[in-house]
C-alpha positions as CSV (number, residue, x, y, z in Angstrom):
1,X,3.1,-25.5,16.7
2,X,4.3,-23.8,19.6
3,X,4.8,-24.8,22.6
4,X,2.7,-24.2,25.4
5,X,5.3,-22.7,27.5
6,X,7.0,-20.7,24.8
7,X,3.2,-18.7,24.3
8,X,3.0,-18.2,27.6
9,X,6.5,-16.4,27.7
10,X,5.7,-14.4,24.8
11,X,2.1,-13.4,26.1
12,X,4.6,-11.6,29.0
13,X,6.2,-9.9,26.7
14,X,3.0,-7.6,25.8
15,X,3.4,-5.2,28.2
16,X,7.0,-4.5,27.4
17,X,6.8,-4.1,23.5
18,X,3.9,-1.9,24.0
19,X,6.3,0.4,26.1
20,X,9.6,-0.4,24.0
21,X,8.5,-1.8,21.2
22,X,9.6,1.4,18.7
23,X,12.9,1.6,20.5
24,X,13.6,-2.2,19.6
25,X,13.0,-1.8,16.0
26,X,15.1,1.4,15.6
27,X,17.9,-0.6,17.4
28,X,17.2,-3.3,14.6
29,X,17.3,-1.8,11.8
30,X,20.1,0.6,13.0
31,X,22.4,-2.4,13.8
32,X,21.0,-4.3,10.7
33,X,21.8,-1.2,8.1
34,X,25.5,-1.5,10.0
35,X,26.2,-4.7,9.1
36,X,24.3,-5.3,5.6
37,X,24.2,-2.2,4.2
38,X,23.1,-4.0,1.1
39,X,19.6,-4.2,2.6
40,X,19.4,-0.4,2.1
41,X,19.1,-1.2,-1.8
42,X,15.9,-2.7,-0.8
43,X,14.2,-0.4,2.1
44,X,12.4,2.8,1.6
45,X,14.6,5.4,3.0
46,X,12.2,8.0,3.4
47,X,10.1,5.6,5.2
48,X,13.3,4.6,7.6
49,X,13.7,8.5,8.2
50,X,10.1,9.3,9.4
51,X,10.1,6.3,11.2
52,X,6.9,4.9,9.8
53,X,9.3,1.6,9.1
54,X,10.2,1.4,12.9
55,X,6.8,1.8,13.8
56,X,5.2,-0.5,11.3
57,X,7.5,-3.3,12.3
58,X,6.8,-2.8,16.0
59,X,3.0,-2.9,15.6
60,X,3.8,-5.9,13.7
61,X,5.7,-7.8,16.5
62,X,3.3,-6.6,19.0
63,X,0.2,-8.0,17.0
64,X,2.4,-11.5,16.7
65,X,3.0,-11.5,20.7
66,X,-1.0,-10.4,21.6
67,X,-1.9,-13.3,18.8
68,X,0.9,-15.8,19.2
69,X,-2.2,-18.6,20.2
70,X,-4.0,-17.6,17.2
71,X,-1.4,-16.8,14.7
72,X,-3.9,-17.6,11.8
73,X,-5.9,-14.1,12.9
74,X,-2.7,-12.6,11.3
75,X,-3.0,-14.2,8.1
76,X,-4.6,-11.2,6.3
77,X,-1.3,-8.7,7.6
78,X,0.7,-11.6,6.4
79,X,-0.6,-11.7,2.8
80,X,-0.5,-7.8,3.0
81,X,3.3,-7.7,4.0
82,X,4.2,-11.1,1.5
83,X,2.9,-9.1,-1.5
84,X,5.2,-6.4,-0.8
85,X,8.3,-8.5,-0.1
86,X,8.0,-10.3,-3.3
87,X,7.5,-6.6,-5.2
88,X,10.6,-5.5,-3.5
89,X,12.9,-8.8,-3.4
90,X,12.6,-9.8,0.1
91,X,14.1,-13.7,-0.3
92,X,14.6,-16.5,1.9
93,X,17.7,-15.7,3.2
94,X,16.9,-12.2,4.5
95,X,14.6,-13.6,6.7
96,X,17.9,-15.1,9.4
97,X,19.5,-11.6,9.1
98,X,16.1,-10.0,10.4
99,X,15.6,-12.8,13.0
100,X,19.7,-12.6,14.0
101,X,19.3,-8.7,14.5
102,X,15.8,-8.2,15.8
103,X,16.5,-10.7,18.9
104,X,19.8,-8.6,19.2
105,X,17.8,-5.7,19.6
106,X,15.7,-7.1,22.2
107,X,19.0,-8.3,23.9
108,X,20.5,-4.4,24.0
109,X,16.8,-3.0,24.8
110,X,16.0,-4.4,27.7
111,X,19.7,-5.4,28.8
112,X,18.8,-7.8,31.8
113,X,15.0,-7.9,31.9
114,X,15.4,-9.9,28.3
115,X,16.2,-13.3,30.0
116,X,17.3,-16.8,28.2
117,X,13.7,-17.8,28.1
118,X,12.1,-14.7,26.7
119,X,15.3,-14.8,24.1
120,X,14.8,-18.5,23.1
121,X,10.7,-18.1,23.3
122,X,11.3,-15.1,20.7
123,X,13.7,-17.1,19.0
124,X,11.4,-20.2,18.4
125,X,8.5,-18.1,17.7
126,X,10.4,-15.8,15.0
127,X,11.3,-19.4,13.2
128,X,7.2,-20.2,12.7
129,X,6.6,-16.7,11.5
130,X,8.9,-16.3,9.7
131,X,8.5,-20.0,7.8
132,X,5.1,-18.8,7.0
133,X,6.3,-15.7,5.3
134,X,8.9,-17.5,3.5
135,X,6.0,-19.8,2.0
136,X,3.5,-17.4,1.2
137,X,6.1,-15.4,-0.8
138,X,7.7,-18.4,-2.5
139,X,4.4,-19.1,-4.2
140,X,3.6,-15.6,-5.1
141,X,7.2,-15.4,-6.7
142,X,6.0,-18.4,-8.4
143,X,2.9,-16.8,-9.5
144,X,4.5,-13.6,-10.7
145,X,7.2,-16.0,-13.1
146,X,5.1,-18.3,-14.2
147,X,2.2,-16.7,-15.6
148,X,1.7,-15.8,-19.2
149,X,4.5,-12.9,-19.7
150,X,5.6,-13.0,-15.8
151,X,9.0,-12.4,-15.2
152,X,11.5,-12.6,-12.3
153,X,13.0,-9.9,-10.4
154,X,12.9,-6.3,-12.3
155,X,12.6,-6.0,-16.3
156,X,13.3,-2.9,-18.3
157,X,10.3,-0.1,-19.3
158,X,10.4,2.5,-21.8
159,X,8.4,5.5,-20.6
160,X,6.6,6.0,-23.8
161,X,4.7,8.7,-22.6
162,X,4.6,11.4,-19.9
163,X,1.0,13.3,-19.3
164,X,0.0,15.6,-16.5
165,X,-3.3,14.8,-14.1
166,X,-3.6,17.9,-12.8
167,X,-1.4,20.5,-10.9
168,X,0.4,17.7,-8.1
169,X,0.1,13.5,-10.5
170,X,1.8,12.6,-13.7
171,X,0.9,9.7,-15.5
172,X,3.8,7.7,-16.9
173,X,3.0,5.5,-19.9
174,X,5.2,2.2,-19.6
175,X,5.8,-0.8,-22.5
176,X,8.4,-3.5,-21.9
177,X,11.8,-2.3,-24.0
178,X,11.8,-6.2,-24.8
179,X,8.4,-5.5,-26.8
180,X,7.6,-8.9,-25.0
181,X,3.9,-9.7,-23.6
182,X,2.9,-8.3,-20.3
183,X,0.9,-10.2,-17.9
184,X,-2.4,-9.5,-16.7
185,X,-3.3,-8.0,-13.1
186,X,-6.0,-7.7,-10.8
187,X,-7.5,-4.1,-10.6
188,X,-5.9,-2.8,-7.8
189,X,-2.9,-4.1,-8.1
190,X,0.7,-2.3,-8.1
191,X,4.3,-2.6,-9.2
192,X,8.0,-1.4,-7.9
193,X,9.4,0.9,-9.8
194,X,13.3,0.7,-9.0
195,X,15.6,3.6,-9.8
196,X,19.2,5.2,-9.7
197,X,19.4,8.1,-9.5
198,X,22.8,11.0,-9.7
199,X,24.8,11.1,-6.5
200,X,23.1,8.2,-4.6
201,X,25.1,5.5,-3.4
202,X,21.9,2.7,-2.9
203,X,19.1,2.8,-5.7
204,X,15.4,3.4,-4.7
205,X,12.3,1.7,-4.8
206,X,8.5,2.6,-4.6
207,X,5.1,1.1,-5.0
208,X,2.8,2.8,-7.8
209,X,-0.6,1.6,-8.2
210,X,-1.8,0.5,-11.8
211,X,-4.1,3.4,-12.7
212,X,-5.7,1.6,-15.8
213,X,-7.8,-1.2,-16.7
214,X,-5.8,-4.3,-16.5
215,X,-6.0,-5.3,-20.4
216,X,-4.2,-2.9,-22.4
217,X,-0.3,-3.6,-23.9
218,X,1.4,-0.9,-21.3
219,X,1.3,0.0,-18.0
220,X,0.0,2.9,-16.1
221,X,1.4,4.7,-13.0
222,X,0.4,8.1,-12.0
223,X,2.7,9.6,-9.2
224,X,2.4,12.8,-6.9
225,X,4.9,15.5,-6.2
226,X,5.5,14.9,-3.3
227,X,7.2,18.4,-2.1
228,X,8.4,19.3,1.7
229,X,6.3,19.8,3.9
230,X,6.6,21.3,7.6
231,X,9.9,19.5,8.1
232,X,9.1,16.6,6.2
233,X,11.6,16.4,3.1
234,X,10.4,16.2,-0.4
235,X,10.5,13.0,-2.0
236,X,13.4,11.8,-3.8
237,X,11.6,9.8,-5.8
238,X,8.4,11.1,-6.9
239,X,10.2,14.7,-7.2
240,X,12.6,12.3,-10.4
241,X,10.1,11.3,-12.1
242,X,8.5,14.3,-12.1
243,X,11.6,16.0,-13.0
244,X,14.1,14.4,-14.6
245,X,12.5,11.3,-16.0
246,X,11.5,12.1,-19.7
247,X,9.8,10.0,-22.7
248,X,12.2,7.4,-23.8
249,X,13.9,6.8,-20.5
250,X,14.2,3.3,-18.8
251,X,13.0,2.2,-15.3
252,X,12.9,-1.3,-13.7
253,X,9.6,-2.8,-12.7
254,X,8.6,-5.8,-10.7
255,X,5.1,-7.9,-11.8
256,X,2.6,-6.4,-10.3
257,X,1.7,-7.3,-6.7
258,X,-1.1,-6.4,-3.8
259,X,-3.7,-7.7,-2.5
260,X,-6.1,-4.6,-2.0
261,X,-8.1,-5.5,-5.6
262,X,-11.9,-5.7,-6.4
263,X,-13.9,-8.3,-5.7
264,X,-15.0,-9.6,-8.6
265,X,-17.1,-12.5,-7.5
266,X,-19.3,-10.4,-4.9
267,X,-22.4,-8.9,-6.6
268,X,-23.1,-6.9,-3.9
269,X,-23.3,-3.2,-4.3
270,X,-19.9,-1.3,-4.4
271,X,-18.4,1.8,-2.9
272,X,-15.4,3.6,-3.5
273,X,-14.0,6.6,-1.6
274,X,-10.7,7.8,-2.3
275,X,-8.8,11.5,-1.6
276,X,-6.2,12.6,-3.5
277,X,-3.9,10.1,-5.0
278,X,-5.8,7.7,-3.8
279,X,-7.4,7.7,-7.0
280,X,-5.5,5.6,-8.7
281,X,-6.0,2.1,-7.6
282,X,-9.7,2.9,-8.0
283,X,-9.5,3.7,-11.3
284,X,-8.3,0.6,-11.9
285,X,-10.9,-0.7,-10.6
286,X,-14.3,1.2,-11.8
287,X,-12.6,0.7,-15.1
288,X,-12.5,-2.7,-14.9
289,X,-16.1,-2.5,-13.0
290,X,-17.6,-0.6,-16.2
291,X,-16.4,-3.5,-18.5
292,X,-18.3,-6.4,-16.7
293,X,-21.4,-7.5,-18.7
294,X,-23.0,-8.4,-15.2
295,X,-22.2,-5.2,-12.3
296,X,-23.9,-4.5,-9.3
297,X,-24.9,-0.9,-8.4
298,X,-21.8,1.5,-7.7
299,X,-21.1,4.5,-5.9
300,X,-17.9,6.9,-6.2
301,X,-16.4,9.4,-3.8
302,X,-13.6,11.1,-4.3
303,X,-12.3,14.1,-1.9
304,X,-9.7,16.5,-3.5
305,X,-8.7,20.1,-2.5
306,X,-9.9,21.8,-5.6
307,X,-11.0,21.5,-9.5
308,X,-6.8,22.1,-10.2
309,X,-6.0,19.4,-8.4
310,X,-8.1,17.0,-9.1
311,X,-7.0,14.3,-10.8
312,X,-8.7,11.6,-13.1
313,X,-12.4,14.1,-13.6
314,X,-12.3,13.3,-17.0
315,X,-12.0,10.1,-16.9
316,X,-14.7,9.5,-13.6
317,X,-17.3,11.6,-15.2
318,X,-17.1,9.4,-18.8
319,X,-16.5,6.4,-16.7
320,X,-20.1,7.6,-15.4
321,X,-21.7,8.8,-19.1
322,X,-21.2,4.7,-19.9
323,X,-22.4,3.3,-16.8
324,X,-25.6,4.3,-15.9
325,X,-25.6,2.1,-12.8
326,X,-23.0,4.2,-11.2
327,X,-23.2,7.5,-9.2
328,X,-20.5,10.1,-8.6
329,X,-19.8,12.4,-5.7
330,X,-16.7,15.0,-5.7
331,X,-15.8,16.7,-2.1
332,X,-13.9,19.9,-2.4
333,X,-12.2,21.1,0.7
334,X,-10.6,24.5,-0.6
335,X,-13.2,25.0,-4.0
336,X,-12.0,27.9,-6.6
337,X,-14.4,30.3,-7.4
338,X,-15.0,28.6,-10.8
339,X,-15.0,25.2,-9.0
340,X,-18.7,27.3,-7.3
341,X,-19.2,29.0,-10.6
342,X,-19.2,25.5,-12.4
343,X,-20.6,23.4,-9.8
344,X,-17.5,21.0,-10.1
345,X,-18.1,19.3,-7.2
346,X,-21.3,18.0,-4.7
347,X,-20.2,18.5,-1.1
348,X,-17.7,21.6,0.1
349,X,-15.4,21.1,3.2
350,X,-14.1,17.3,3.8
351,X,-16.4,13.6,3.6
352,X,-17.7,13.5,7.0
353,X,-20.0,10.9,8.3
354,X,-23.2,12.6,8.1
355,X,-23.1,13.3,4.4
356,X,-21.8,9.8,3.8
357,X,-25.2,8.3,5.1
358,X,-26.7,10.5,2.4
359,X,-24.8,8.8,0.1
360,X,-24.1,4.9,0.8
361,X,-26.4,2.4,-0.1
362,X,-29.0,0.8,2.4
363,X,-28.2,-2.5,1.3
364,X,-25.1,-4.4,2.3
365,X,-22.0,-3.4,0.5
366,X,-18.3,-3.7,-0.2
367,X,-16.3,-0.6,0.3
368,X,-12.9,0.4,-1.0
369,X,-10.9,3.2,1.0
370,X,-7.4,4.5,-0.2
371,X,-5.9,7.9,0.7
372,X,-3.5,9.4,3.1
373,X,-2.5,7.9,7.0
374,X,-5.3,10.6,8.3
375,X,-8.3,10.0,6.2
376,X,-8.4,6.6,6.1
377,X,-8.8,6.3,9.6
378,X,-11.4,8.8,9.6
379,X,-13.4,6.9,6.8
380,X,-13.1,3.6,8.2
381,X,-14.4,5.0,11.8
382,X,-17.1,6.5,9.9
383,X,-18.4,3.2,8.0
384,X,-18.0,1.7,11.2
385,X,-20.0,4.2,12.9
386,X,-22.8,4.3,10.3
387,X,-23.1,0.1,10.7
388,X,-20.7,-0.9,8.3
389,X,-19.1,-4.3,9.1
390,X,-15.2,-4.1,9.3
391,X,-15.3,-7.1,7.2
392,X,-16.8,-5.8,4.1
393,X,-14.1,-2.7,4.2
394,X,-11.0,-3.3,2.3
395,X,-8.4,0.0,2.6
396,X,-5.0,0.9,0.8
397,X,-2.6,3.1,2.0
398,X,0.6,3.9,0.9
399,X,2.8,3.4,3.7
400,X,4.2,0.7,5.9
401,X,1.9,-2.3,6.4
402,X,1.3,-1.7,9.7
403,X,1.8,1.7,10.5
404,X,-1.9,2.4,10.2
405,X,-4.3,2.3,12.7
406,X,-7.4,1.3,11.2
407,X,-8.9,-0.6,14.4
């Protein structure tokens, strides 16, 4: 527990992370990459370069201070966050590096205005959070060993096979090169795939989501090219295993992790809407939704650009043939003219909230969101809009925890 005084300090502290908070956390990790540059093994890069690190971090420190009181309204981001440390390799003795360095970084920030008591009120409240991290994560690294064909840290995959999804997703086939059992995973769910690649000095490592069922003897990832756009550069990783990452070759995964999976146990209607490779954790999922002997009602709505790019039609539309329970809706925002020739999809432009009304059901419902930064936040304001409690909306993005607005 904290003391009394020590909130109150770090209550005052609102206003000022608000104005500086992004400049403390690229001072942190700028000092922190200077001294361990180890730690760059473990870190996105790209995510460090487009500052969606910094500003995930300082969204995260502000939330703390506004909640400090009520640290257990946080719990959710902390589960978030934990699963992705223990993907990654975040371990106990990271966390007095990032607690030595971040309060340095408030020290150089503010210079004077960052006082002995705002420096030991950080300082004491850094320890609680950070203990609770550190024992959420030890027992997912215990439930990630333990279980039956767990494993600790990274194991070896074969790509057994490579398959294109369309014109932007591959689909990468991946068995154990131990030929050793693979644990099962909640749909939803992803792993860390860890690479080294020519010419870099630090190896890299991304999140995929499982795009399968979870009860087959491989995994599934399917990853987009992610080219350059408007300044932004192309991504190093996804552009190797699009390109130089072959059938046969090996890459390191970590068990799976995450925490954005379907609810099994609710029996209330379900409703997924996805845009582009946002697909994938949902396929998990209606897969896995198809295969219960007792489902609820379901509705699907994916947004692509076009019939080219769309990934995963085949496998939607017989996901629907054997489920007659289920109804499918594809958005189109930039249609071919045999996308119109073939009808290929229900609704032309971009999922907006009136044709959403058309479409969800009038009963309560759990809803599933994944896509890019943009269109979650539109989707989630629109559920909100149309009566949807925030509570009953679970959303995936593939970025920093944190660097979303979704409030």
């Amino acid at each position: 527990m904290l003391k009394e005084n020590t909130i109150r300090i770090i209550k005052s502290t609102v206003p000022v992370l608000e104005q500086h908070g992004l400049t403390i956390t690229k001072c942190f990790y700028r000092n922190m990459f200077a001294e361990h540059p180890e730690l760059l093994h473990v870190f996105n890069h790209a995510n460090q370069h487009q500052e969606r690190q910094q500003m995930a971090l300082a969204n995260a420190v502000l939330a703390a201070a506004k909640h400090i009181d009520q640290l257990s309204t946080i719990i959710p981001v902390v589960e978030q966050i934990a699963h992705k440390h223990r993907s990654l390799g975040v371990k106990k003795e990271h966390y007095p590096i990032v607690g030595h360095h971040l309060l340095g970084a408030i020290k150089e920030v503010l210079g004077e205005a960052a006082t002995e008591d705002i420096l030991q009120a950080w300082a004491e409240a850094y320890g609680i959070i950070a203990d609770v991290f550190i024992s959420v994560e030890s027992d997912l690294y215990q439930q990630a060993e333990n279980q039956h064909g767990g494993w600790e840290g990274f194991r070896p995959f074969i790509v057994q096979r490579k398959q294109p999804e369309g014109e932007q997703i591959i689909s990468l086939y991946l068995v154990p090169q131990d030929e050793g059992t693979l644990p099962a995973f909640e749909p939803g769910q992803y792993v860390s795939v860890k690479v080294e690649m020519p010419e870099e000095s630090y190896t890299h490592i991304r999140q995929y989501s499982l795009s399968h069922a979870p009860d087959a003897s491989y995994y599934r990832i399917s990853v987009k090219r992610e080219e350059a756009v408007e300044g932004r550069p192309a991504g190093k990783v996804s552009m190797f295993l699009h390109d130089e990452v072959q059938e046969g070759a090996v890459l390191y995964l970590s068990a799976p992790a995450g925490d954005f999976t379907l609810k099994v146990q609710d029996d209330r209607p379900r409703v997924w809407i996805s845009a582009g490779v946002g697909i994938t954790p949902m396929i998990s999922m209606i897969e896995a939704h198809s295969k219960q002997a007792v489902r609820p009602p379901a509705v699907f709505i994916h947004a692509a650009a076009d019939g080219p790019s769309h990934a995963f039609r085949e496998e939607v539309a017989s996901w629907q043939e054997h489920t007659t329970d289920a109804k499918i809706y594809f958005c189109y925002s930039n249609p071919t003219d045999m996308d119109r020739e073939e009808q290929r999809y229900q609704h032309e432009g971009r999922i907006d909230a009136e044709w959403l009304q058309t479409l969800l059901p009038a009963e309560s419902a759990v809803y599933y969101v994944c896509g890019s930064a943009a269109f979650m936040e539109q989707m989630v304001s629109d559920l909100k809009e149309l009566g949807v409690q925030e509570s009953d909306i679970y959303a995936e993005y593939f970025g920093p925890k944190g660097s979303l607005k979704l409030a």
